[in-house]
PAVO-829033 format. One line per field, with one value per atom (N, C-alpha, C, O): residue number from 1; atom name; x, y, z. Coordinates in Angstrom, 1 decimal. Layout:
PAVO-829033
seq	NUM | ...
atom	CA | ...
c1	X | ...
c2	Y | ...
c3	Z | ...
END
This chain:
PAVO-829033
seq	1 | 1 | 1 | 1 | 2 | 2 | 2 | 2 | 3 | 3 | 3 | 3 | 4 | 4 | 4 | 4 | 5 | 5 | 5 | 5 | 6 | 6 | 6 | 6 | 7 | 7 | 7 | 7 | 8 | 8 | 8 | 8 | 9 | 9 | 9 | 9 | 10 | 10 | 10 | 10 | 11 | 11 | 11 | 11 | 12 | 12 | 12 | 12 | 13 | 13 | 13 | 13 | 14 | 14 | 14 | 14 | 15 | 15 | 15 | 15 | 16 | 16 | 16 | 16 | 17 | 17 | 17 | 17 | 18 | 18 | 18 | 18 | 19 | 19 | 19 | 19 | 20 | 20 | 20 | 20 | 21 | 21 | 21 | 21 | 22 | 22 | 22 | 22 | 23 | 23 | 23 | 23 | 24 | 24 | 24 | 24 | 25 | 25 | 25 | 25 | 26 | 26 | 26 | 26 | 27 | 27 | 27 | 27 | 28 | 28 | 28 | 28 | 29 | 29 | 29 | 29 | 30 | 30 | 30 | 30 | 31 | 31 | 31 | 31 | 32 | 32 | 32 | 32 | 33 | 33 | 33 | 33 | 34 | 34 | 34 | 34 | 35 | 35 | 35 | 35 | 36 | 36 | 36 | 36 | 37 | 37 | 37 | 37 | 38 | 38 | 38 | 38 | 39 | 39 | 39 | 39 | 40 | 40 | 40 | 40 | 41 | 41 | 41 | 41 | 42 | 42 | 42 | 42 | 43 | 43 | 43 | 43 | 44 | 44 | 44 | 44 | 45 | 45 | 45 | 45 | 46 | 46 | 46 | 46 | 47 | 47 | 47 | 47 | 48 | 48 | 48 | 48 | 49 | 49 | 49 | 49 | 50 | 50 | 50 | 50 | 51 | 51 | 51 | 51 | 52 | 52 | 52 | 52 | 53 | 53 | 53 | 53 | 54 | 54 | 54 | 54 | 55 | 55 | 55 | 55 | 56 | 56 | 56 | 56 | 57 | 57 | 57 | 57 | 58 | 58 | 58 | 58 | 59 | 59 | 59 | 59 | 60 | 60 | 60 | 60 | 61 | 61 | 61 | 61
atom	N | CA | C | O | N | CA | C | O | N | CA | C | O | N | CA | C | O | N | CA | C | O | N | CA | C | O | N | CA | C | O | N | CA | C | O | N | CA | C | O | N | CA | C | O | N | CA | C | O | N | CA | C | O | N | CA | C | O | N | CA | C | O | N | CA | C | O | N | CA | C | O | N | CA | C | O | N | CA | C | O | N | CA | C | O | N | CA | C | O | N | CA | C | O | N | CA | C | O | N | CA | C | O | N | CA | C | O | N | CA | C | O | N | CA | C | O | N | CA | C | O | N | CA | C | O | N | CA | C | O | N | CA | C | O | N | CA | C | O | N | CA | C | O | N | CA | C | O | N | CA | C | O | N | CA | C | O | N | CA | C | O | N | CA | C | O | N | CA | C | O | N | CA | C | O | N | CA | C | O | N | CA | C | O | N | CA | C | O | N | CA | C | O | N | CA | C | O | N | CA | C | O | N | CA | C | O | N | CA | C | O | N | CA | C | O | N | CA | C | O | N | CA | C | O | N | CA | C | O | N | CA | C | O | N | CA | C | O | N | CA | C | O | N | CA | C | O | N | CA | C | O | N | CA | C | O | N | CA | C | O | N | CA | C | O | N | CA | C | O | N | CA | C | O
c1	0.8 | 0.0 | 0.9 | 0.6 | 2.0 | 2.6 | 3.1 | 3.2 | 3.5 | 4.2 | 2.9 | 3.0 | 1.8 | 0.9 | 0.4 | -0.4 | 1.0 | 0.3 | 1.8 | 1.7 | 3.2 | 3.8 | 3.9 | 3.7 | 4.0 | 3.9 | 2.1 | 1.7 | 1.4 | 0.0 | 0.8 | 0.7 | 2.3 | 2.2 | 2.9 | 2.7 | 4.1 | 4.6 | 4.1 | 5.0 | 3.0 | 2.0 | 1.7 | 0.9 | 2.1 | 1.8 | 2.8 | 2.7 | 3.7 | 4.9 | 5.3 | 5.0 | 6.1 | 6.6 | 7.9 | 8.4 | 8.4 | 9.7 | 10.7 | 10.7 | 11.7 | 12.8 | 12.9 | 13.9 | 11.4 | 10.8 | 11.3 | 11.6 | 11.4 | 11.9 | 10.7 | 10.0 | 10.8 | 10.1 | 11.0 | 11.9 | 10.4 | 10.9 | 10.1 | 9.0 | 10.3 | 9.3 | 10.0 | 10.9 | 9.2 | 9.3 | 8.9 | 7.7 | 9.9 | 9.8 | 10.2 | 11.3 | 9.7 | 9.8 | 10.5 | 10.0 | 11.8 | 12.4 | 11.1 | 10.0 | 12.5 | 11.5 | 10.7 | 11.3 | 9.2 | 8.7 | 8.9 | 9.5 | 8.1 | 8.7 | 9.7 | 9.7 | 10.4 | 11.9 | 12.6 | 13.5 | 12.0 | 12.3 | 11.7 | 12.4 | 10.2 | 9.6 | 9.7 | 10.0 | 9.3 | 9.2 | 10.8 | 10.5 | 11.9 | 12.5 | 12.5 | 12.4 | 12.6 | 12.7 | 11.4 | 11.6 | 10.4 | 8.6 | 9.2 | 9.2 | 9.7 | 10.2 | 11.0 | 10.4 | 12.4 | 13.5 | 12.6 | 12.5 | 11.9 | 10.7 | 10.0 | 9.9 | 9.1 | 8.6 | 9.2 | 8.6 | 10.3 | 11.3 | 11.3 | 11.4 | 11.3 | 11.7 | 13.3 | 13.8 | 13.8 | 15.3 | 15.1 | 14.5 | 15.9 | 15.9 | 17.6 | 18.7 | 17.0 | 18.7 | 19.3 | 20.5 | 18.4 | 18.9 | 18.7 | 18.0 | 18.8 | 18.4 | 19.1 | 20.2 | 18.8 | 19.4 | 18.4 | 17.2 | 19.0 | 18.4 | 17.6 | 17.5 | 17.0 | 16.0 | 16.5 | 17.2 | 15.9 | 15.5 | 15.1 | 15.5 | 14.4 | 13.5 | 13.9 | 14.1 | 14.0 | 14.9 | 13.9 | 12.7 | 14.6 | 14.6 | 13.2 | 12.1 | 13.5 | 12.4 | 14.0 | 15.0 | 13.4 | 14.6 | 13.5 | 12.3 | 14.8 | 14.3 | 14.9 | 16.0 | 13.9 | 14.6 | 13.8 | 12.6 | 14.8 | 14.6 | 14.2 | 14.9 | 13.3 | 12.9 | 12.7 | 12.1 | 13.2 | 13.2 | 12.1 | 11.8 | 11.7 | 10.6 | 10.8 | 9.9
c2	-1.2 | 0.0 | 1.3 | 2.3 | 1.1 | 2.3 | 2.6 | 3.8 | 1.8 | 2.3 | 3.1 | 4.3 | 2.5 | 2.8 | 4.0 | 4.6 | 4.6 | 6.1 | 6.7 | 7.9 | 6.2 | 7.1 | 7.3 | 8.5 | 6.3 | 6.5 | 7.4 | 7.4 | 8.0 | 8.7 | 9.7 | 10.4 | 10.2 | 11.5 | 11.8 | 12.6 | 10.5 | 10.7 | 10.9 | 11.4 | 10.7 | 11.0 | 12.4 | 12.7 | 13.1 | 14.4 | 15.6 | 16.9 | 14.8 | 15.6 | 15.4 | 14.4 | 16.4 | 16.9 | 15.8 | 15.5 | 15.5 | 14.8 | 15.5 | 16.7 | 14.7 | 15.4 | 15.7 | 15.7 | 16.1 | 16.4 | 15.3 | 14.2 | 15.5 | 14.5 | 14.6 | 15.6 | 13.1 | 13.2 | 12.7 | 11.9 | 13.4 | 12.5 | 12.1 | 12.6 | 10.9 | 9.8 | 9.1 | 8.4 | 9.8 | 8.9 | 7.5 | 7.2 | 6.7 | 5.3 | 4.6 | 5.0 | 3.5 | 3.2 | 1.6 | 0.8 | 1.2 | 0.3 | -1.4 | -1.7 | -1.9 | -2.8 | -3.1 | -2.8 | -3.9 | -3.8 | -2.6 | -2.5 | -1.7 | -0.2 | 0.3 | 0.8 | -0.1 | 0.6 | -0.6 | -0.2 | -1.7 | -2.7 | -2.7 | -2.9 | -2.4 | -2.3 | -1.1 | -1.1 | 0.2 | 0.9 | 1.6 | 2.4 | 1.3 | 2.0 | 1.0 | 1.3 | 0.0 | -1.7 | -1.2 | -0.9 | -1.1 | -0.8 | 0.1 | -0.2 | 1.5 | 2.8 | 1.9 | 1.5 | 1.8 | 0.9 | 0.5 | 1.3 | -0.5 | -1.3 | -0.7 | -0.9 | 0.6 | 1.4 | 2.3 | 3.1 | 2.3 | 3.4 | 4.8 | 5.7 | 4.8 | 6.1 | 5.7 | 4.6 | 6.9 | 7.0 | 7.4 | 8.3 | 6.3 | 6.6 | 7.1 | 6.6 | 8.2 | 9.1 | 8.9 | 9.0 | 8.7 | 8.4 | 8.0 | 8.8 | 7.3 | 6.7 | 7.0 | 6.4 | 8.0 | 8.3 | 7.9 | 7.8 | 7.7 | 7.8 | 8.8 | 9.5 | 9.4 | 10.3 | 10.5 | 9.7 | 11.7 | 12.1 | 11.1 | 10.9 | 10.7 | 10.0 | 8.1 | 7.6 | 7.6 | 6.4 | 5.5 | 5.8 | 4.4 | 3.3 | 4.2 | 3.8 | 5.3 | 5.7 | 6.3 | 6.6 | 6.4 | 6.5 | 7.7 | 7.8 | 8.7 | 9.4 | 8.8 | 8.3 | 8.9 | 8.3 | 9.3 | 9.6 | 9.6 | 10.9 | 10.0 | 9.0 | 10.1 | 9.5 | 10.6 | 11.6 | 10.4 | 11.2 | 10.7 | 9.5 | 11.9 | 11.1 | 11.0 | 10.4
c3	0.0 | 0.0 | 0.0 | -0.6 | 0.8 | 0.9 | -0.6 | -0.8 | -1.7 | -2.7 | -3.3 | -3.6 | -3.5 | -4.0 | -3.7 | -4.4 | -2.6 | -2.4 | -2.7 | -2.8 | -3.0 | -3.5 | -4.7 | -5.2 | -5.4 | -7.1 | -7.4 | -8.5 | -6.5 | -6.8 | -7.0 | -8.0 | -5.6 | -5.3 | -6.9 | -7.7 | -6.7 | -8.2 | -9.4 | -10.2 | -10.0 | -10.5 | -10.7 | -11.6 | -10.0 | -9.9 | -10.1 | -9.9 | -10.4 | -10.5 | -11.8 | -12.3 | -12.6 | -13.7 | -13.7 | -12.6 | -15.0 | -15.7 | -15.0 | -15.1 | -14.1 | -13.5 | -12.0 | -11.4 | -11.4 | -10.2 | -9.0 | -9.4 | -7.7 | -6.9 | -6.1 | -5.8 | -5.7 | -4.3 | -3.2 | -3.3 | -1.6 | -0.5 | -0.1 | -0.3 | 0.7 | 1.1 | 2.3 | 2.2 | 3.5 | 4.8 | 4.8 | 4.6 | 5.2 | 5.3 | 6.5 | 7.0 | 7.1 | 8.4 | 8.1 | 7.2 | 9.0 | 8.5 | 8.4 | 8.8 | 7.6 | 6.8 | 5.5 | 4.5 | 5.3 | 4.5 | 3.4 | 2.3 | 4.0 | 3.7 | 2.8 | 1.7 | 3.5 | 3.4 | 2.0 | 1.3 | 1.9 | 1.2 | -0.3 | -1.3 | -0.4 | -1.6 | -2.6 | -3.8 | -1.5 | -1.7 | -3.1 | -4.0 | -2.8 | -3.9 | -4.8 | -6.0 | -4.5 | -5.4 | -6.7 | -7.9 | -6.1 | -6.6 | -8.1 | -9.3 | -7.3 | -7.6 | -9.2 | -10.2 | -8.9 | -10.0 | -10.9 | -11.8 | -10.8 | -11.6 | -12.5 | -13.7 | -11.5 | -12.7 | -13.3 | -14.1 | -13.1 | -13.8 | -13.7 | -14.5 | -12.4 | -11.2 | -11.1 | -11.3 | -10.7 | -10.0 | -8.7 | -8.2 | -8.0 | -6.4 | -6.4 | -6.6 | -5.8 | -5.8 | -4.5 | -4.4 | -3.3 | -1.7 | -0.7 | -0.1 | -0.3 | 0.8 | 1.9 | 2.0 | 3.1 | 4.2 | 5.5 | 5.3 | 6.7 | 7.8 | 8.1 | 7.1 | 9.0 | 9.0 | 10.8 | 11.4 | 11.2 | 12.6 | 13.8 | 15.0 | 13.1 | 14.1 | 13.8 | 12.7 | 15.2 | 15.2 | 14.0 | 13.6 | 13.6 | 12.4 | 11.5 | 11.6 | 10.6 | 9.8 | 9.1 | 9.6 | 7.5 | 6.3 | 5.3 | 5.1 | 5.0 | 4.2 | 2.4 | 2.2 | 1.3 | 0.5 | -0.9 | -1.1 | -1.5 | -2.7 | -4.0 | -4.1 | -4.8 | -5.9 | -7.1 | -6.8 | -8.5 | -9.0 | -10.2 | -10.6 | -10.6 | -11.6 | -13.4 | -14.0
END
């Protein structure tokens, strides 16, 4: 479900455009850029985030 509501937000964004996308380790954190690759998004980062085991991760469209 979670990719599913990112690739919406992606959807909405212009050729080139990034998104960030909080993700919580795990499932999450596992599909979600895998999902991304697949449909042929560029995941530019995956970093740790603020808040313990949650990842920030940049997708470009």
């Amino acid at each position: 479900m979670t990719f599913v509501k990112t690739k919406i937000e992606l959807s909405k964004l212009k050729s080139g455009d990034t998104l960030e996308v909080l993700l919580t380790e795990g499932e999450p954190l596992e599909n979600v850029p895998r999902s991304s690759t697949e449909q042929g998004f560029t995941v530019l980062s995956i970093t740790e985030a603020e808040v313990k085991g949650t990842h920030k991760v940049v997708i470009q469209k």
